[in-house]
Backbone as a printed PyTorch tensor [residue, N CA C, xyz], in Angstrom:
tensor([[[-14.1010, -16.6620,   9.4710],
         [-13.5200, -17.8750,   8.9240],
         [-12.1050, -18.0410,   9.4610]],

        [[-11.4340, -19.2670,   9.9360],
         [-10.6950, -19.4860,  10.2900],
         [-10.1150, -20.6100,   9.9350]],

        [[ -8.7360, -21.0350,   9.5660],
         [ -7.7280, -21.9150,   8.7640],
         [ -7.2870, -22.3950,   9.6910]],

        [[ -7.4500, -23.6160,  10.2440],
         [ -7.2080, -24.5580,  11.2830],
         [ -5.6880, -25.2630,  10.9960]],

        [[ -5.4350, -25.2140,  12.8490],
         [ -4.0770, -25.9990,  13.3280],
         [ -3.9070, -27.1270,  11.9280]],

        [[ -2.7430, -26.9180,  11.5790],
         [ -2.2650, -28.0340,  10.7900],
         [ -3.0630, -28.2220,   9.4230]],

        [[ -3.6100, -27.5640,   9.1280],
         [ -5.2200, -27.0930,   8.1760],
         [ -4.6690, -27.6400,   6.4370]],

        [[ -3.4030, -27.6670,   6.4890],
         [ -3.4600, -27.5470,   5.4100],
         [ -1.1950, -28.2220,   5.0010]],

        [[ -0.3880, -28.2810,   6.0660],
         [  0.3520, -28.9520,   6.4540],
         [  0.4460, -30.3330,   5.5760]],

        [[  2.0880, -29.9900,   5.0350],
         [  2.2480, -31.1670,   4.0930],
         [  1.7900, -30.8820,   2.4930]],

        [[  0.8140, -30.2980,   2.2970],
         [ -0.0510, -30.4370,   0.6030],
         [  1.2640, -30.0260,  -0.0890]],

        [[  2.3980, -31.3110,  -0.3920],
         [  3.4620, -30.6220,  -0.7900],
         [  3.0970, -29.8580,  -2.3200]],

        [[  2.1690, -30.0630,  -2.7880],
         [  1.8920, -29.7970,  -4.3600],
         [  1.1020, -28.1780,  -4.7060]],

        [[  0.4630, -27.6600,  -3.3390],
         [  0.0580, -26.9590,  -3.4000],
         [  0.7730, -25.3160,  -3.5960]],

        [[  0.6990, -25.0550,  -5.0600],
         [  1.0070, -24.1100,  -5.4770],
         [  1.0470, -22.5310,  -5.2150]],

        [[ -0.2850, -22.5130,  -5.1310],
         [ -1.4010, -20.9680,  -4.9620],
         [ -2.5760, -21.3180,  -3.9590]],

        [[ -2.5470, -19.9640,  -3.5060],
         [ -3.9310, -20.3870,  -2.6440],
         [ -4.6530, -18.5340,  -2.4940]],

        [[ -5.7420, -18.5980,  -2.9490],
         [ -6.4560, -17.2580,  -2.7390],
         [ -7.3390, -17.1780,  -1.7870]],

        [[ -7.4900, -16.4580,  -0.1200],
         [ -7.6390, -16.4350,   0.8370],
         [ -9.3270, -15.5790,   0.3690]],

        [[-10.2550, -16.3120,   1.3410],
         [-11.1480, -15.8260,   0.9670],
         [-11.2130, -13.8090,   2.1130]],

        [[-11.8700, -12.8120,   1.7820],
         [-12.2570, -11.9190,   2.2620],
         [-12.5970, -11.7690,   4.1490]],

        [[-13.2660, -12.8890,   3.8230],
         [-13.5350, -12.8440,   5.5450],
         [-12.7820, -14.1170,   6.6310]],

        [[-11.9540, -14.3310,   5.8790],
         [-11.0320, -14.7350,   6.7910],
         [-10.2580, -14.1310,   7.9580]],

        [[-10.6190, -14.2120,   8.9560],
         [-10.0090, -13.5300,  10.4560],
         [ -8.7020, -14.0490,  10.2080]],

        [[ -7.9890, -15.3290,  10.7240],
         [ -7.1360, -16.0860,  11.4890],
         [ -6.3390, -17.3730,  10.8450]],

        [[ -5.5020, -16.7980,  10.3420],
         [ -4.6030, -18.2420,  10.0220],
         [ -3.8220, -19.0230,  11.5130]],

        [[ -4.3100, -20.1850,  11.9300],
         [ -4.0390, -20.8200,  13.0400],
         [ -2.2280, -21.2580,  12.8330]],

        [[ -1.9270, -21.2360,  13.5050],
         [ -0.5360, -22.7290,  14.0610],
         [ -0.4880, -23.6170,  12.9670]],

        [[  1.0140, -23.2210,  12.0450],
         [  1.2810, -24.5480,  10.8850],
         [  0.5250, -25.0780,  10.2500]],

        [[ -0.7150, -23.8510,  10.4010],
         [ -1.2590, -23.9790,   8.7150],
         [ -1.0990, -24.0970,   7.4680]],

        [[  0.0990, -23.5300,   6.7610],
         [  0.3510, -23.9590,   5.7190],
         [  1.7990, -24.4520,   5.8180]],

        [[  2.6400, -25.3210,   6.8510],
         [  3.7050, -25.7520,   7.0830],
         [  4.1240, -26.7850,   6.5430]],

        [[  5.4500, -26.7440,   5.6450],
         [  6.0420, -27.7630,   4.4700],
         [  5.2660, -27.8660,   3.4020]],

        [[  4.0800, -26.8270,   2.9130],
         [  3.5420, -26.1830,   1.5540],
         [  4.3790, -26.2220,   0.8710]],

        [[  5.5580, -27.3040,  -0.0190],
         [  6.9850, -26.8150,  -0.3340],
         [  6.8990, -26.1590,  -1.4800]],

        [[  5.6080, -26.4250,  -2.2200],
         [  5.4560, -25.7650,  -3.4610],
         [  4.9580, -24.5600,  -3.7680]],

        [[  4.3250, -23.8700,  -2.6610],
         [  3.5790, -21.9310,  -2.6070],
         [  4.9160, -21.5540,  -3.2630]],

        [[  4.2300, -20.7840,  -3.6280],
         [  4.9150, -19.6120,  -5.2020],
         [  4.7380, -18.1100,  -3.9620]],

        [[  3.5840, -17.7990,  -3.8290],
         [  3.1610, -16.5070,  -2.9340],
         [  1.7630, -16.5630,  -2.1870]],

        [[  1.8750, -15.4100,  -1.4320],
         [  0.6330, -15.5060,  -0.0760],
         [ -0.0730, -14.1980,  -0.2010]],

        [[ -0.8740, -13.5420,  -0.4030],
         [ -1.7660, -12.4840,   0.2050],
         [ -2.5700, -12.5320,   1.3970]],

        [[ -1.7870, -12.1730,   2.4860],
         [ -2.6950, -12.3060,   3.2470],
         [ -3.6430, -11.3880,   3.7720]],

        [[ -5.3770, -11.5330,   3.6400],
         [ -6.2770, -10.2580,   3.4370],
         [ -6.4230,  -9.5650,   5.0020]],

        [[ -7.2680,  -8.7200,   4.7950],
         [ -7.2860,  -7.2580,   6.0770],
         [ -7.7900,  -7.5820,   6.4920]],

        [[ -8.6980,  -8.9810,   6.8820],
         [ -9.1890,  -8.9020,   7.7830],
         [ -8.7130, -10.4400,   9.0260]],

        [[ -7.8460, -10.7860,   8.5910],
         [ -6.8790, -11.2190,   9.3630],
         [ -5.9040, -10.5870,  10.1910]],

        [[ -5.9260, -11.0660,  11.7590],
         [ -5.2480,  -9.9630,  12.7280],
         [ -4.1080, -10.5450,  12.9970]],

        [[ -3.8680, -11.8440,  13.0940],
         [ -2.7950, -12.5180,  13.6150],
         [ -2.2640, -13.8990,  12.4960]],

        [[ -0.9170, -14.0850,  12.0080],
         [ -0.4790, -14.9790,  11.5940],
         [  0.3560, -15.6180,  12.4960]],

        [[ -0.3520, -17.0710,  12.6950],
         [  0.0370, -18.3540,  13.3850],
         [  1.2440, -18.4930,  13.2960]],

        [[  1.8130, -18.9680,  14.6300],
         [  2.9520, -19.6380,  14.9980],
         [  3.7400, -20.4730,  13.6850]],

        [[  4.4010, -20.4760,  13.0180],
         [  5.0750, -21.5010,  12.1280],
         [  4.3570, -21.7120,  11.3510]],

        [[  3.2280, -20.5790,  10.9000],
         [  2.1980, -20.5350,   9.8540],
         [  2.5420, -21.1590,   7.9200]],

        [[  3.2840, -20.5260,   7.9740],
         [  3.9970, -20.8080,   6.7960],
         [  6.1720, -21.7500,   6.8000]],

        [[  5.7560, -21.8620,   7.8290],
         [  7.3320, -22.7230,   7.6590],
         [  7.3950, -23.9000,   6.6710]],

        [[  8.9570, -23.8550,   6.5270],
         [  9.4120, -24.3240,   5.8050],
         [  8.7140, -24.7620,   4.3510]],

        [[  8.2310, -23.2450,   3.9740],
         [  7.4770, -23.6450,   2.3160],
         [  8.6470, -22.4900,   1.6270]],

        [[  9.3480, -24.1390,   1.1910],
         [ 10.4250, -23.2360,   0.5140],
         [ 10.6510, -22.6960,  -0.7840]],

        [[  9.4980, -22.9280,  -1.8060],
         [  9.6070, -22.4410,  -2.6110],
         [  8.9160, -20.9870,  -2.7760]],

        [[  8.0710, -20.5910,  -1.5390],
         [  7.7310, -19.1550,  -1.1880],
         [  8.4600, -17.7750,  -1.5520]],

        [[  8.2460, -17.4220,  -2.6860],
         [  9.2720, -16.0530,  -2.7540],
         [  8.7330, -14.6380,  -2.6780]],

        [[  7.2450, -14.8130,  -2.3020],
         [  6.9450, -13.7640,  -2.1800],
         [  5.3300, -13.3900,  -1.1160]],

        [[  5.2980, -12.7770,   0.0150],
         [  4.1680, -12.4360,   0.8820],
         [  3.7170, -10.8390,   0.9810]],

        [[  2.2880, -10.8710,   1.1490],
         [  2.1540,  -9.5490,   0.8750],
         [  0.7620,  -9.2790,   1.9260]],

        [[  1.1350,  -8.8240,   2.8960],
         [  0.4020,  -8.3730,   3.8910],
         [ -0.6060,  -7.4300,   4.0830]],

        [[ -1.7440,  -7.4900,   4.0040],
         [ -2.3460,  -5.6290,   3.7300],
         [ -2.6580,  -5.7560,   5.2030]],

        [[ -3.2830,  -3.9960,   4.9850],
         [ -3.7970,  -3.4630,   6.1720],
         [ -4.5770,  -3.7470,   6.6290]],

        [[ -3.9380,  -4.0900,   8.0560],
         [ -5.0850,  -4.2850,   9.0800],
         [ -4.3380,  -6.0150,   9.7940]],

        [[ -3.9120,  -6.6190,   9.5420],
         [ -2.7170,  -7.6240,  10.1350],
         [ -2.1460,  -6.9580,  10.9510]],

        [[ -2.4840,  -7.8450,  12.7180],
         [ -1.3470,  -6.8470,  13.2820],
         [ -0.3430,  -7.6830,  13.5360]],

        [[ -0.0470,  -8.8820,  14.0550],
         [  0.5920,  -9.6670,  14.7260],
         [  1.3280, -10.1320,  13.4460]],

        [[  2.5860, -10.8770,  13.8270],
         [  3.1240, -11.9900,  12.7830],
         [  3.7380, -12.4950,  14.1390]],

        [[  3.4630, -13.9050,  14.2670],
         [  3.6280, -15.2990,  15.3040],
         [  4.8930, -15.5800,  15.5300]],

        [[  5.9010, -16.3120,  16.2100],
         [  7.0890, -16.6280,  15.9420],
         [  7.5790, -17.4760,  14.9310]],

        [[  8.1170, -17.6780,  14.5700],
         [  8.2460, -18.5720,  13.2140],
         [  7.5430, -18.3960,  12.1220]],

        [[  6.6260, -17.4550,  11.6480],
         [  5.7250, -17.0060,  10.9360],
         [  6.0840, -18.1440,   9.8110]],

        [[  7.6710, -17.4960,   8.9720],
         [  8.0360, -17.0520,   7.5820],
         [  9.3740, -18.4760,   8.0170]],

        [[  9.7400, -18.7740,   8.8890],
         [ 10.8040, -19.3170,   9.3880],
         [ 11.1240, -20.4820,   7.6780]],

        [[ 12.3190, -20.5890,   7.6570],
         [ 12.7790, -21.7370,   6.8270],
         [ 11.9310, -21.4900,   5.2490]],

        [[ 11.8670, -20.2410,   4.4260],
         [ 11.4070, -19.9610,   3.4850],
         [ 12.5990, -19.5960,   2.4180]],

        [[ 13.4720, -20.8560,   2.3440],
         [ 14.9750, -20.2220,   1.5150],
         [ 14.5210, -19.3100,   0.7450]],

        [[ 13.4750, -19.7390,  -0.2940],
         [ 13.3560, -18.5310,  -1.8820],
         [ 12.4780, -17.2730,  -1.1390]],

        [[ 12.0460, -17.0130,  -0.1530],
         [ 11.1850, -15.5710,  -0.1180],
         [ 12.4260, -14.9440,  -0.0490]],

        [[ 11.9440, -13.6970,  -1.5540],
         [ 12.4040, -12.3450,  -1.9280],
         [ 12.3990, -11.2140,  -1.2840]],

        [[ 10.3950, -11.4050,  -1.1740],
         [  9.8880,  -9.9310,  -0.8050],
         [  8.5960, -10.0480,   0.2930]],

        [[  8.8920,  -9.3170,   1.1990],
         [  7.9180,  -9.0250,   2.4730],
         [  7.1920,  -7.8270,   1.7670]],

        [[  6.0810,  -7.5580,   1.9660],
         [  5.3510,  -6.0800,   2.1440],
         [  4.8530,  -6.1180,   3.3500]],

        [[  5.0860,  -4.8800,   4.2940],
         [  4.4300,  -5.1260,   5.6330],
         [  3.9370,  -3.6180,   5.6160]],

        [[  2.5520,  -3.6790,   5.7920],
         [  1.3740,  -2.4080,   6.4570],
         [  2.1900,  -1.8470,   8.0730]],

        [[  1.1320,  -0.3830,   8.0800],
         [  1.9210,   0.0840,   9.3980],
         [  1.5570,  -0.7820,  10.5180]],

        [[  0.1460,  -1.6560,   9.6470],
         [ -0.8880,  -1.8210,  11.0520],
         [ -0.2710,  -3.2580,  11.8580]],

        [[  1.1260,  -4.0300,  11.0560],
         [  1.7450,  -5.1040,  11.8510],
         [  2.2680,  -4.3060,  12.9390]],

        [[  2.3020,  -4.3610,  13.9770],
         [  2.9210,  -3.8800,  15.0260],
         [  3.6640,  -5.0610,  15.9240]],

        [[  3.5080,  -6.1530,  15.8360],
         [  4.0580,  -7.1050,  16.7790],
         [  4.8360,  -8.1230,  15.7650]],

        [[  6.0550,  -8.3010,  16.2050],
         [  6.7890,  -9.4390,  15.6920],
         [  7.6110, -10.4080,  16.4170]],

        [[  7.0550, -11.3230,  15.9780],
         [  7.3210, -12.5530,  17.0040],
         [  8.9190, -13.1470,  16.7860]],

        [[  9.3580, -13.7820,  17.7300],
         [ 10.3970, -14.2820,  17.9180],
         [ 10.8000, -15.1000,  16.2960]],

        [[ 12.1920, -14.4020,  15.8320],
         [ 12.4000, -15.5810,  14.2640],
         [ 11.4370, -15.7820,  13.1830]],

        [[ 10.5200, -14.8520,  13.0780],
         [  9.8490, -14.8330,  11.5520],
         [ 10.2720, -15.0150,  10.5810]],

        [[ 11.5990, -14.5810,   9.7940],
         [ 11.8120, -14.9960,   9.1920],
         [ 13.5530, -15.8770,   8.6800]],

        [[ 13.7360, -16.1680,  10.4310],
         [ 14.6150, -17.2390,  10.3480],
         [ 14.9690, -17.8630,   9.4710]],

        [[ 16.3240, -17.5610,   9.1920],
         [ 16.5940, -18.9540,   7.8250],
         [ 15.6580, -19.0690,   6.3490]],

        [[ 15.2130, -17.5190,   6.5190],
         [ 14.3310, -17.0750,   5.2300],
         [ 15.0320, -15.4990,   4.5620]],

        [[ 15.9460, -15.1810,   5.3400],
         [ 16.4030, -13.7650,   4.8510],
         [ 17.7410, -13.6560,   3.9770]],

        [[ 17.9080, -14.5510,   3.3340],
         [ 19.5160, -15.1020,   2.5890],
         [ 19.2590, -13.6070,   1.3040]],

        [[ 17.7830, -13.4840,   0.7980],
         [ 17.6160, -12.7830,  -0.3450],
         [ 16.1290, -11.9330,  -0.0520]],

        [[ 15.9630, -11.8960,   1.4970],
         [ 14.5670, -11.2640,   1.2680],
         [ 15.3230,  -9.4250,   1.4810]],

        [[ 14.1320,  -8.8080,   1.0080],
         [ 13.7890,  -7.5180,   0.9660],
         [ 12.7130,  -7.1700,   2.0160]],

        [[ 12.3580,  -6.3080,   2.6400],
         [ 10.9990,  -6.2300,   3.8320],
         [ 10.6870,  -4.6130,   2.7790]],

        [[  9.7060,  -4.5840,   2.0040],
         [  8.7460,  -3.5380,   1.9190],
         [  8.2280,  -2.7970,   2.8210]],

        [[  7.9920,  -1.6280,   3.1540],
         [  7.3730,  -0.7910,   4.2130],
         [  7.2550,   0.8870,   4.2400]],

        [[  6.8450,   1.2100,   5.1790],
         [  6.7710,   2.4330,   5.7580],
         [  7.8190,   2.9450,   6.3600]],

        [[  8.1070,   4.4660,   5.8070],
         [  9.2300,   4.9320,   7.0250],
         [  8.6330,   4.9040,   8.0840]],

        [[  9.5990,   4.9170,   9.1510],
         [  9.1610,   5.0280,  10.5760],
         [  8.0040,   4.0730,  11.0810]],

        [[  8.0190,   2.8560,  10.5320],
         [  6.9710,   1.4030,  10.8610],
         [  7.8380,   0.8290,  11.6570]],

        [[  7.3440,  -0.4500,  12.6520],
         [  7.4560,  -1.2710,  12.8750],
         [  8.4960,  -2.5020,  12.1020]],

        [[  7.9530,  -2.3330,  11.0830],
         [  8.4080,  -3.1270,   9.5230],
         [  9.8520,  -2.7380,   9.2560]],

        [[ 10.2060,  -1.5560,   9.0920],
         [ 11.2060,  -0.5880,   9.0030],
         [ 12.3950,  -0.9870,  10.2200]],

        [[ 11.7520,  -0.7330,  11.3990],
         [ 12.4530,  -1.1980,  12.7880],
         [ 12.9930,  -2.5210,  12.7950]],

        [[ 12.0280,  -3.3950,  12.4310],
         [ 12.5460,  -4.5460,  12.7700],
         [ 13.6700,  -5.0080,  11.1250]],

        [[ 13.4990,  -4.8030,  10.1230],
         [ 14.5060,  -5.2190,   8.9000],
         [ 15.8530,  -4.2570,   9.7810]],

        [[ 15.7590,  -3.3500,  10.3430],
         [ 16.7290,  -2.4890,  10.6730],
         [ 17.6190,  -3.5830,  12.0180]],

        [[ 17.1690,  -4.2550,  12.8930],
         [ 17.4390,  -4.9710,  13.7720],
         [ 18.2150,  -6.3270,  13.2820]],

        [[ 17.2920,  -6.7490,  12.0000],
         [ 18.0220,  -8.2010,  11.4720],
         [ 18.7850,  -7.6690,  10.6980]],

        [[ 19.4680,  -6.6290,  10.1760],
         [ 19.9570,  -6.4120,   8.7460],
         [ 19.3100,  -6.7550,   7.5840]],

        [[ 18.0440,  -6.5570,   7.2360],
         [ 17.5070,  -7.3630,   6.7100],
         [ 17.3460,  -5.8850,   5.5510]],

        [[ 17.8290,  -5.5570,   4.0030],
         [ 17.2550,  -4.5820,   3.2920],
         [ 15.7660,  -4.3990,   3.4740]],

        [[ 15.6590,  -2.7640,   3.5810],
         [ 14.7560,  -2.1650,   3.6060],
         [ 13.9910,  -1.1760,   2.3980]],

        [[ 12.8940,  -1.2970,   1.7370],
         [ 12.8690,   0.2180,   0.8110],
         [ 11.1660,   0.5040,   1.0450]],

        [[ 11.0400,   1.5810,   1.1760],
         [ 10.5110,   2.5340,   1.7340],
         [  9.4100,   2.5560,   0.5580]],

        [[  8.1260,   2.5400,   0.9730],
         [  6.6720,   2.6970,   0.2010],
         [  6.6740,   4.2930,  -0.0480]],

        [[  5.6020,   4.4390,  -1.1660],
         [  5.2510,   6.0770,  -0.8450],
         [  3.5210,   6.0560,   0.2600]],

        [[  3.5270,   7.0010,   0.7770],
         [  2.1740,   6.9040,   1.9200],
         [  1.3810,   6.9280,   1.0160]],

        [[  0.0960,   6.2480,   0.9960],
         [ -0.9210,   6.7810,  -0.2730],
         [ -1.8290,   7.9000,   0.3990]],

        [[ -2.0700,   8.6640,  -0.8100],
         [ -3.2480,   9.6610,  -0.8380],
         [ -4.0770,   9.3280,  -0.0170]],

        [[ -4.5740,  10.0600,   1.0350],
         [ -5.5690,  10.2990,   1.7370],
         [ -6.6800,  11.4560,   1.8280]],

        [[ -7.5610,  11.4040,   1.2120],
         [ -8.7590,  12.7440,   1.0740],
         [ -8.8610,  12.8160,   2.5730]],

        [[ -8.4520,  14.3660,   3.0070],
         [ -9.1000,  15.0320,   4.1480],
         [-10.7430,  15.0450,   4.1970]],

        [[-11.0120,  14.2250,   5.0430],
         [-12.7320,  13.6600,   5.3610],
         [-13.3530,  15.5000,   5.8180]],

        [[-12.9190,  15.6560,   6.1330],
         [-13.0950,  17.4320,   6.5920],
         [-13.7210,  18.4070,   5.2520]],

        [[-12.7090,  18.2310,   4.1910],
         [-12.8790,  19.0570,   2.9040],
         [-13.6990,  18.1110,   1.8640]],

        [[-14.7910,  19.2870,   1.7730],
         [-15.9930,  18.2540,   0.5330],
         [-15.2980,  18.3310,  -0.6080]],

        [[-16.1380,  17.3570,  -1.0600],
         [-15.4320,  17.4890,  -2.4970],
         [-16.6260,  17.0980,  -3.4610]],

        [[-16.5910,  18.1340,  -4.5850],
         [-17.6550,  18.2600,  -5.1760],
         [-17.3740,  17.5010,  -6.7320]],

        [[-16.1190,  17.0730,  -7.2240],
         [-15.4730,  16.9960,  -8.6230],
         [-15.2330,  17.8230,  -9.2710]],

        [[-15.8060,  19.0290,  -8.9240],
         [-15.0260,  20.3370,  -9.8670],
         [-14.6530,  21.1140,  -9.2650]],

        [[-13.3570,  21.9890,  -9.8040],
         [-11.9550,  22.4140,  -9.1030],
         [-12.8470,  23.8630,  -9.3490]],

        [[-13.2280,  24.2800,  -7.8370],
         [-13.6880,  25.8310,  -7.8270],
         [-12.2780,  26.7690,  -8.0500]],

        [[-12.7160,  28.2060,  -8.7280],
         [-11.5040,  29.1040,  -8.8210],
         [-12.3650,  29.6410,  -7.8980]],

        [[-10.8720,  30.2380,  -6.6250],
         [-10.9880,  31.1860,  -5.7020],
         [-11.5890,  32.6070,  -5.9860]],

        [[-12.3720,  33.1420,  -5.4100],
         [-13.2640,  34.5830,  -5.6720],
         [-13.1600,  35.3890,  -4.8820]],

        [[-12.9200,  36.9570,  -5.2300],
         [-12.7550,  38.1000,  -4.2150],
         [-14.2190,  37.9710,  -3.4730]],

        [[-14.1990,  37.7530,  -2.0640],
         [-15.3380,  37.7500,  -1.3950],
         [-16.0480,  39.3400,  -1.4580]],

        [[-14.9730,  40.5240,  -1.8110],
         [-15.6530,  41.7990,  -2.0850],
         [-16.4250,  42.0290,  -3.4460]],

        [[-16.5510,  41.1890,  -3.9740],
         [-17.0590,  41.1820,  -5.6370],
         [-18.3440,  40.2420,  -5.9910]],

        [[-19.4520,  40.8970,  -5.8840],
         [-20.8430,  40.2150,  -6.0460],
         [-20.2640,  39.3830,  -6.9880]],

        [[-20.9580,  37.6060,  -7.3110],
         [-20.9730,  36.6240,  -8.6150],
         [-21.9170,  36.5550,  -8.7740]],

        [[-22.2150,  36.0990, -10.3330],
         [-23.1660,  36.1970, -11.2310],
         [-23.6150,  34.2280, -11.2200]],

        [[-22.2670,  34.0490, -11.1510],
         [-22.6050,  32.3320, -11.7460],
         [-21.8940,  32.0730, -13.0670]],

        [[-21.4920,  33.4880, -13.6820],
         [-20.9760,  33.1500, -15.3660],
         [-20.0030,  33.7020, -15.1940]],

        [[-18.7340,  33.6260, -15.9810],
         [-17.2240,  33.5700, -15.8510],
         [-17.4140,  34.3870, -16.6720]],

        [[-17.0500,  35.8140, -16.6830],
         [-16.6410,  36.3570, -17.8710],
         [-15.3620,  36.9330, -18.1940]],

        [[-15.1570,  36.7910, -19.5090],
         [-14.2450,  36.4530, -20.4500],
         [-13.5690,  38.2040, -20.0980]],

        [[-12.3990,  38.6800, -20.0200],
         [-11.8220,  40.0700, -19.9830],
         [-11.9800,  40.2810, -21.3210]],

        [[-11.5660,  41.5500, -21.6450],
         [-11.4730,  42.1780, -22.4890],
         [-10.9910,  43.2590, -22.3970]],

        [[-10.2840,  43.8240, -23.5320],
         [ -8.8550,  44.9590, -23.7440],
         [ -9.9710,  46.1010, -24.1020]],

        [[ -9.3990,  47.6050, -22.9250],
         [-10.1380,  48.7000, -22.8850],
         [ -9.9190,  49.0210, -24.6900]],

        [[-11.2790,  49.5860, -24.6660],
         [-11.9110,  50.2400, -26.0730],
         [-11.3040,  51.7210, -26.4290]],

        [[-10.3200,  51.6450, -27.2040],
         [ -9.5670,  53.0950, -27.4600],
         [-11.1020,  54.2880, -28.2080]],

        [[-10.6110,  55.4770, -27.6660],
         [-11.5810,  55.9740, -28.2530],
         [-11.6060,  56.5790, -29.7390]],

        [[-12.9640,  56.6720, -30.4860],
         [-13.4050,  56.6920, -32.0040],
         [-13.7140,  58.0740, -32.4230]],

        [[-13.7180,  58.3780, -33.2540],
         [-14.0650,  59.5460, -33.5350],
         [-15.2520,  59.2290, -34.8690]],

        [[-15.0850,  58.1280, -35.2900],
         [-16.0410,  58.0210, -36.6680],
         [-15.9040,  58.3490, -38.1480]],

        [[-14.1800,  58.4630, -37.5150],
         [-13.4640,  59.5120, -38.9870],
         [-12.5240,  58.3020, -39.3280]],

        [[-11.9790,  57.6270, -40.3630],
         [-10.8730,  57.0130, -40.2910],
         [-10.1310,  58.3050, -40.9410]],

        [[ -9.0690,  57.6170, -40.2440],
         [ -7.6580,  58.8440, -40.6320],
         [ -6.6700,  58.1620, -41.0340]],

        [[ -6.6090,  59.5000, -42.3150],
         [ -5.4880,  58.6120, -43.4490],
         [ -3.7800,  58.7650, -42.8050]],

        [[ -3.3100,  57.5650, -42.9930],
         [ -1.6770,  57.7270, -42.7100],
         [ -0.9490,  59.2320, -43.5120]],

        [[ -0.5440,  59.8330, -43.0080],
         [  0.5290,  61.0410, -43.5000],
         [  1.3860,  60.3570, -44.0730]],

        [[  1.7660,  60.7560, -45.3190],
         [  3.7100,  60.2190, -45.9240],
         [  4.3780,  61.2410, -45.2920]],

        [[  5.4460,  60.4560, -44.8250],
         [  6.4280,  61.2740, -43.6770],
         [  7.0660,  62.3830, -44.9910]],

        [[  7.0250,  62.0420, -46.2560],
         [  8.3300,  62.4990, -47.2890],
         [  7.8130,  63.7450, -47.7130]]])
């Protein structure tokens, strides 16, 4: 699915917009002078955001990029006075000439250390703060849901955990009366 040249250009009223899943490609000033967008998600399976895609939608304060976007166009974000906050994935790697031109009075760029994202807020002066990496399960190590305890490989198992127990003093069968010390 793809959001055509000029696709949507002008709808000054248009508030919100929820991008469907299989959307590849936001084209060229697709949503350009949108003056009323609030915010954008744009989904993973979009690779490239269009030339002046979102210009001048100035009431825009907030875009949020997931993984798998690589490109952002020249003028992407251009002329967005109110955007706050960028989130940018590692997987943007290309940034086009003035993205967010005349949009950075109050933005923030979300990211990765050592991204692309990171590099370039570092180039415009643009504040930067740093994501945590998320959890990744090593595809290598199975995982079963229960947390095995480690076992002396010299020690046959049974399968049953057993419980220790404190050595058995020895009995004689007599109880023995306390002595008075006096």
């Amino acid at each position: 699915t793809t959001i055509g040249l000029w696709a949507f250009e002008n709808c000054l009223n248009l508030e919100s917009i929820i991008f469907p899943e299989s959307l590849t490609q936001i084209m060229d000033y697709a949503f350009q002078y949108c003056e009323s967008l609030k915010s954008v998600t744009i989904p993973k399976n979009v690779t490239t955001v269009g030339y002046a895609a979102f210009n001048r939608c100035t009431d825009l304060t907030s875009v949020t990029i997931t993984d798998g976007v690589t490109d952002l166009s020249m003028y992407a974000f251009a002329n967005c006075y109110s955007l706050a906050s960028v989130t940018i994935p590692r997987s943007v790697k290309n940034f086009g000439e003035g993205i967010f031109i005349n949009s950075d009075d109050y933005l923030t760029v979300y990211g990765y250390e050592g991204s692309e994202a990171e590099f370039y807020a570092c180039d415009y002066d643009i504040p930067f703060v740093a994501l945590e990496e998320p959890d990744i399960p090593d595809p290598t190590e199975p995982t079963t849901g229960v947390e095995e305890k480690p076992t002396d490989p010299a020690e046959p198992t049974t399968g049953v955990e057993e419980k220790p127990t404190a050595p058995a003093e020895p009995t004689t069968g007599v109880e023995e009366k306390p002595t008075d010390p006096a």
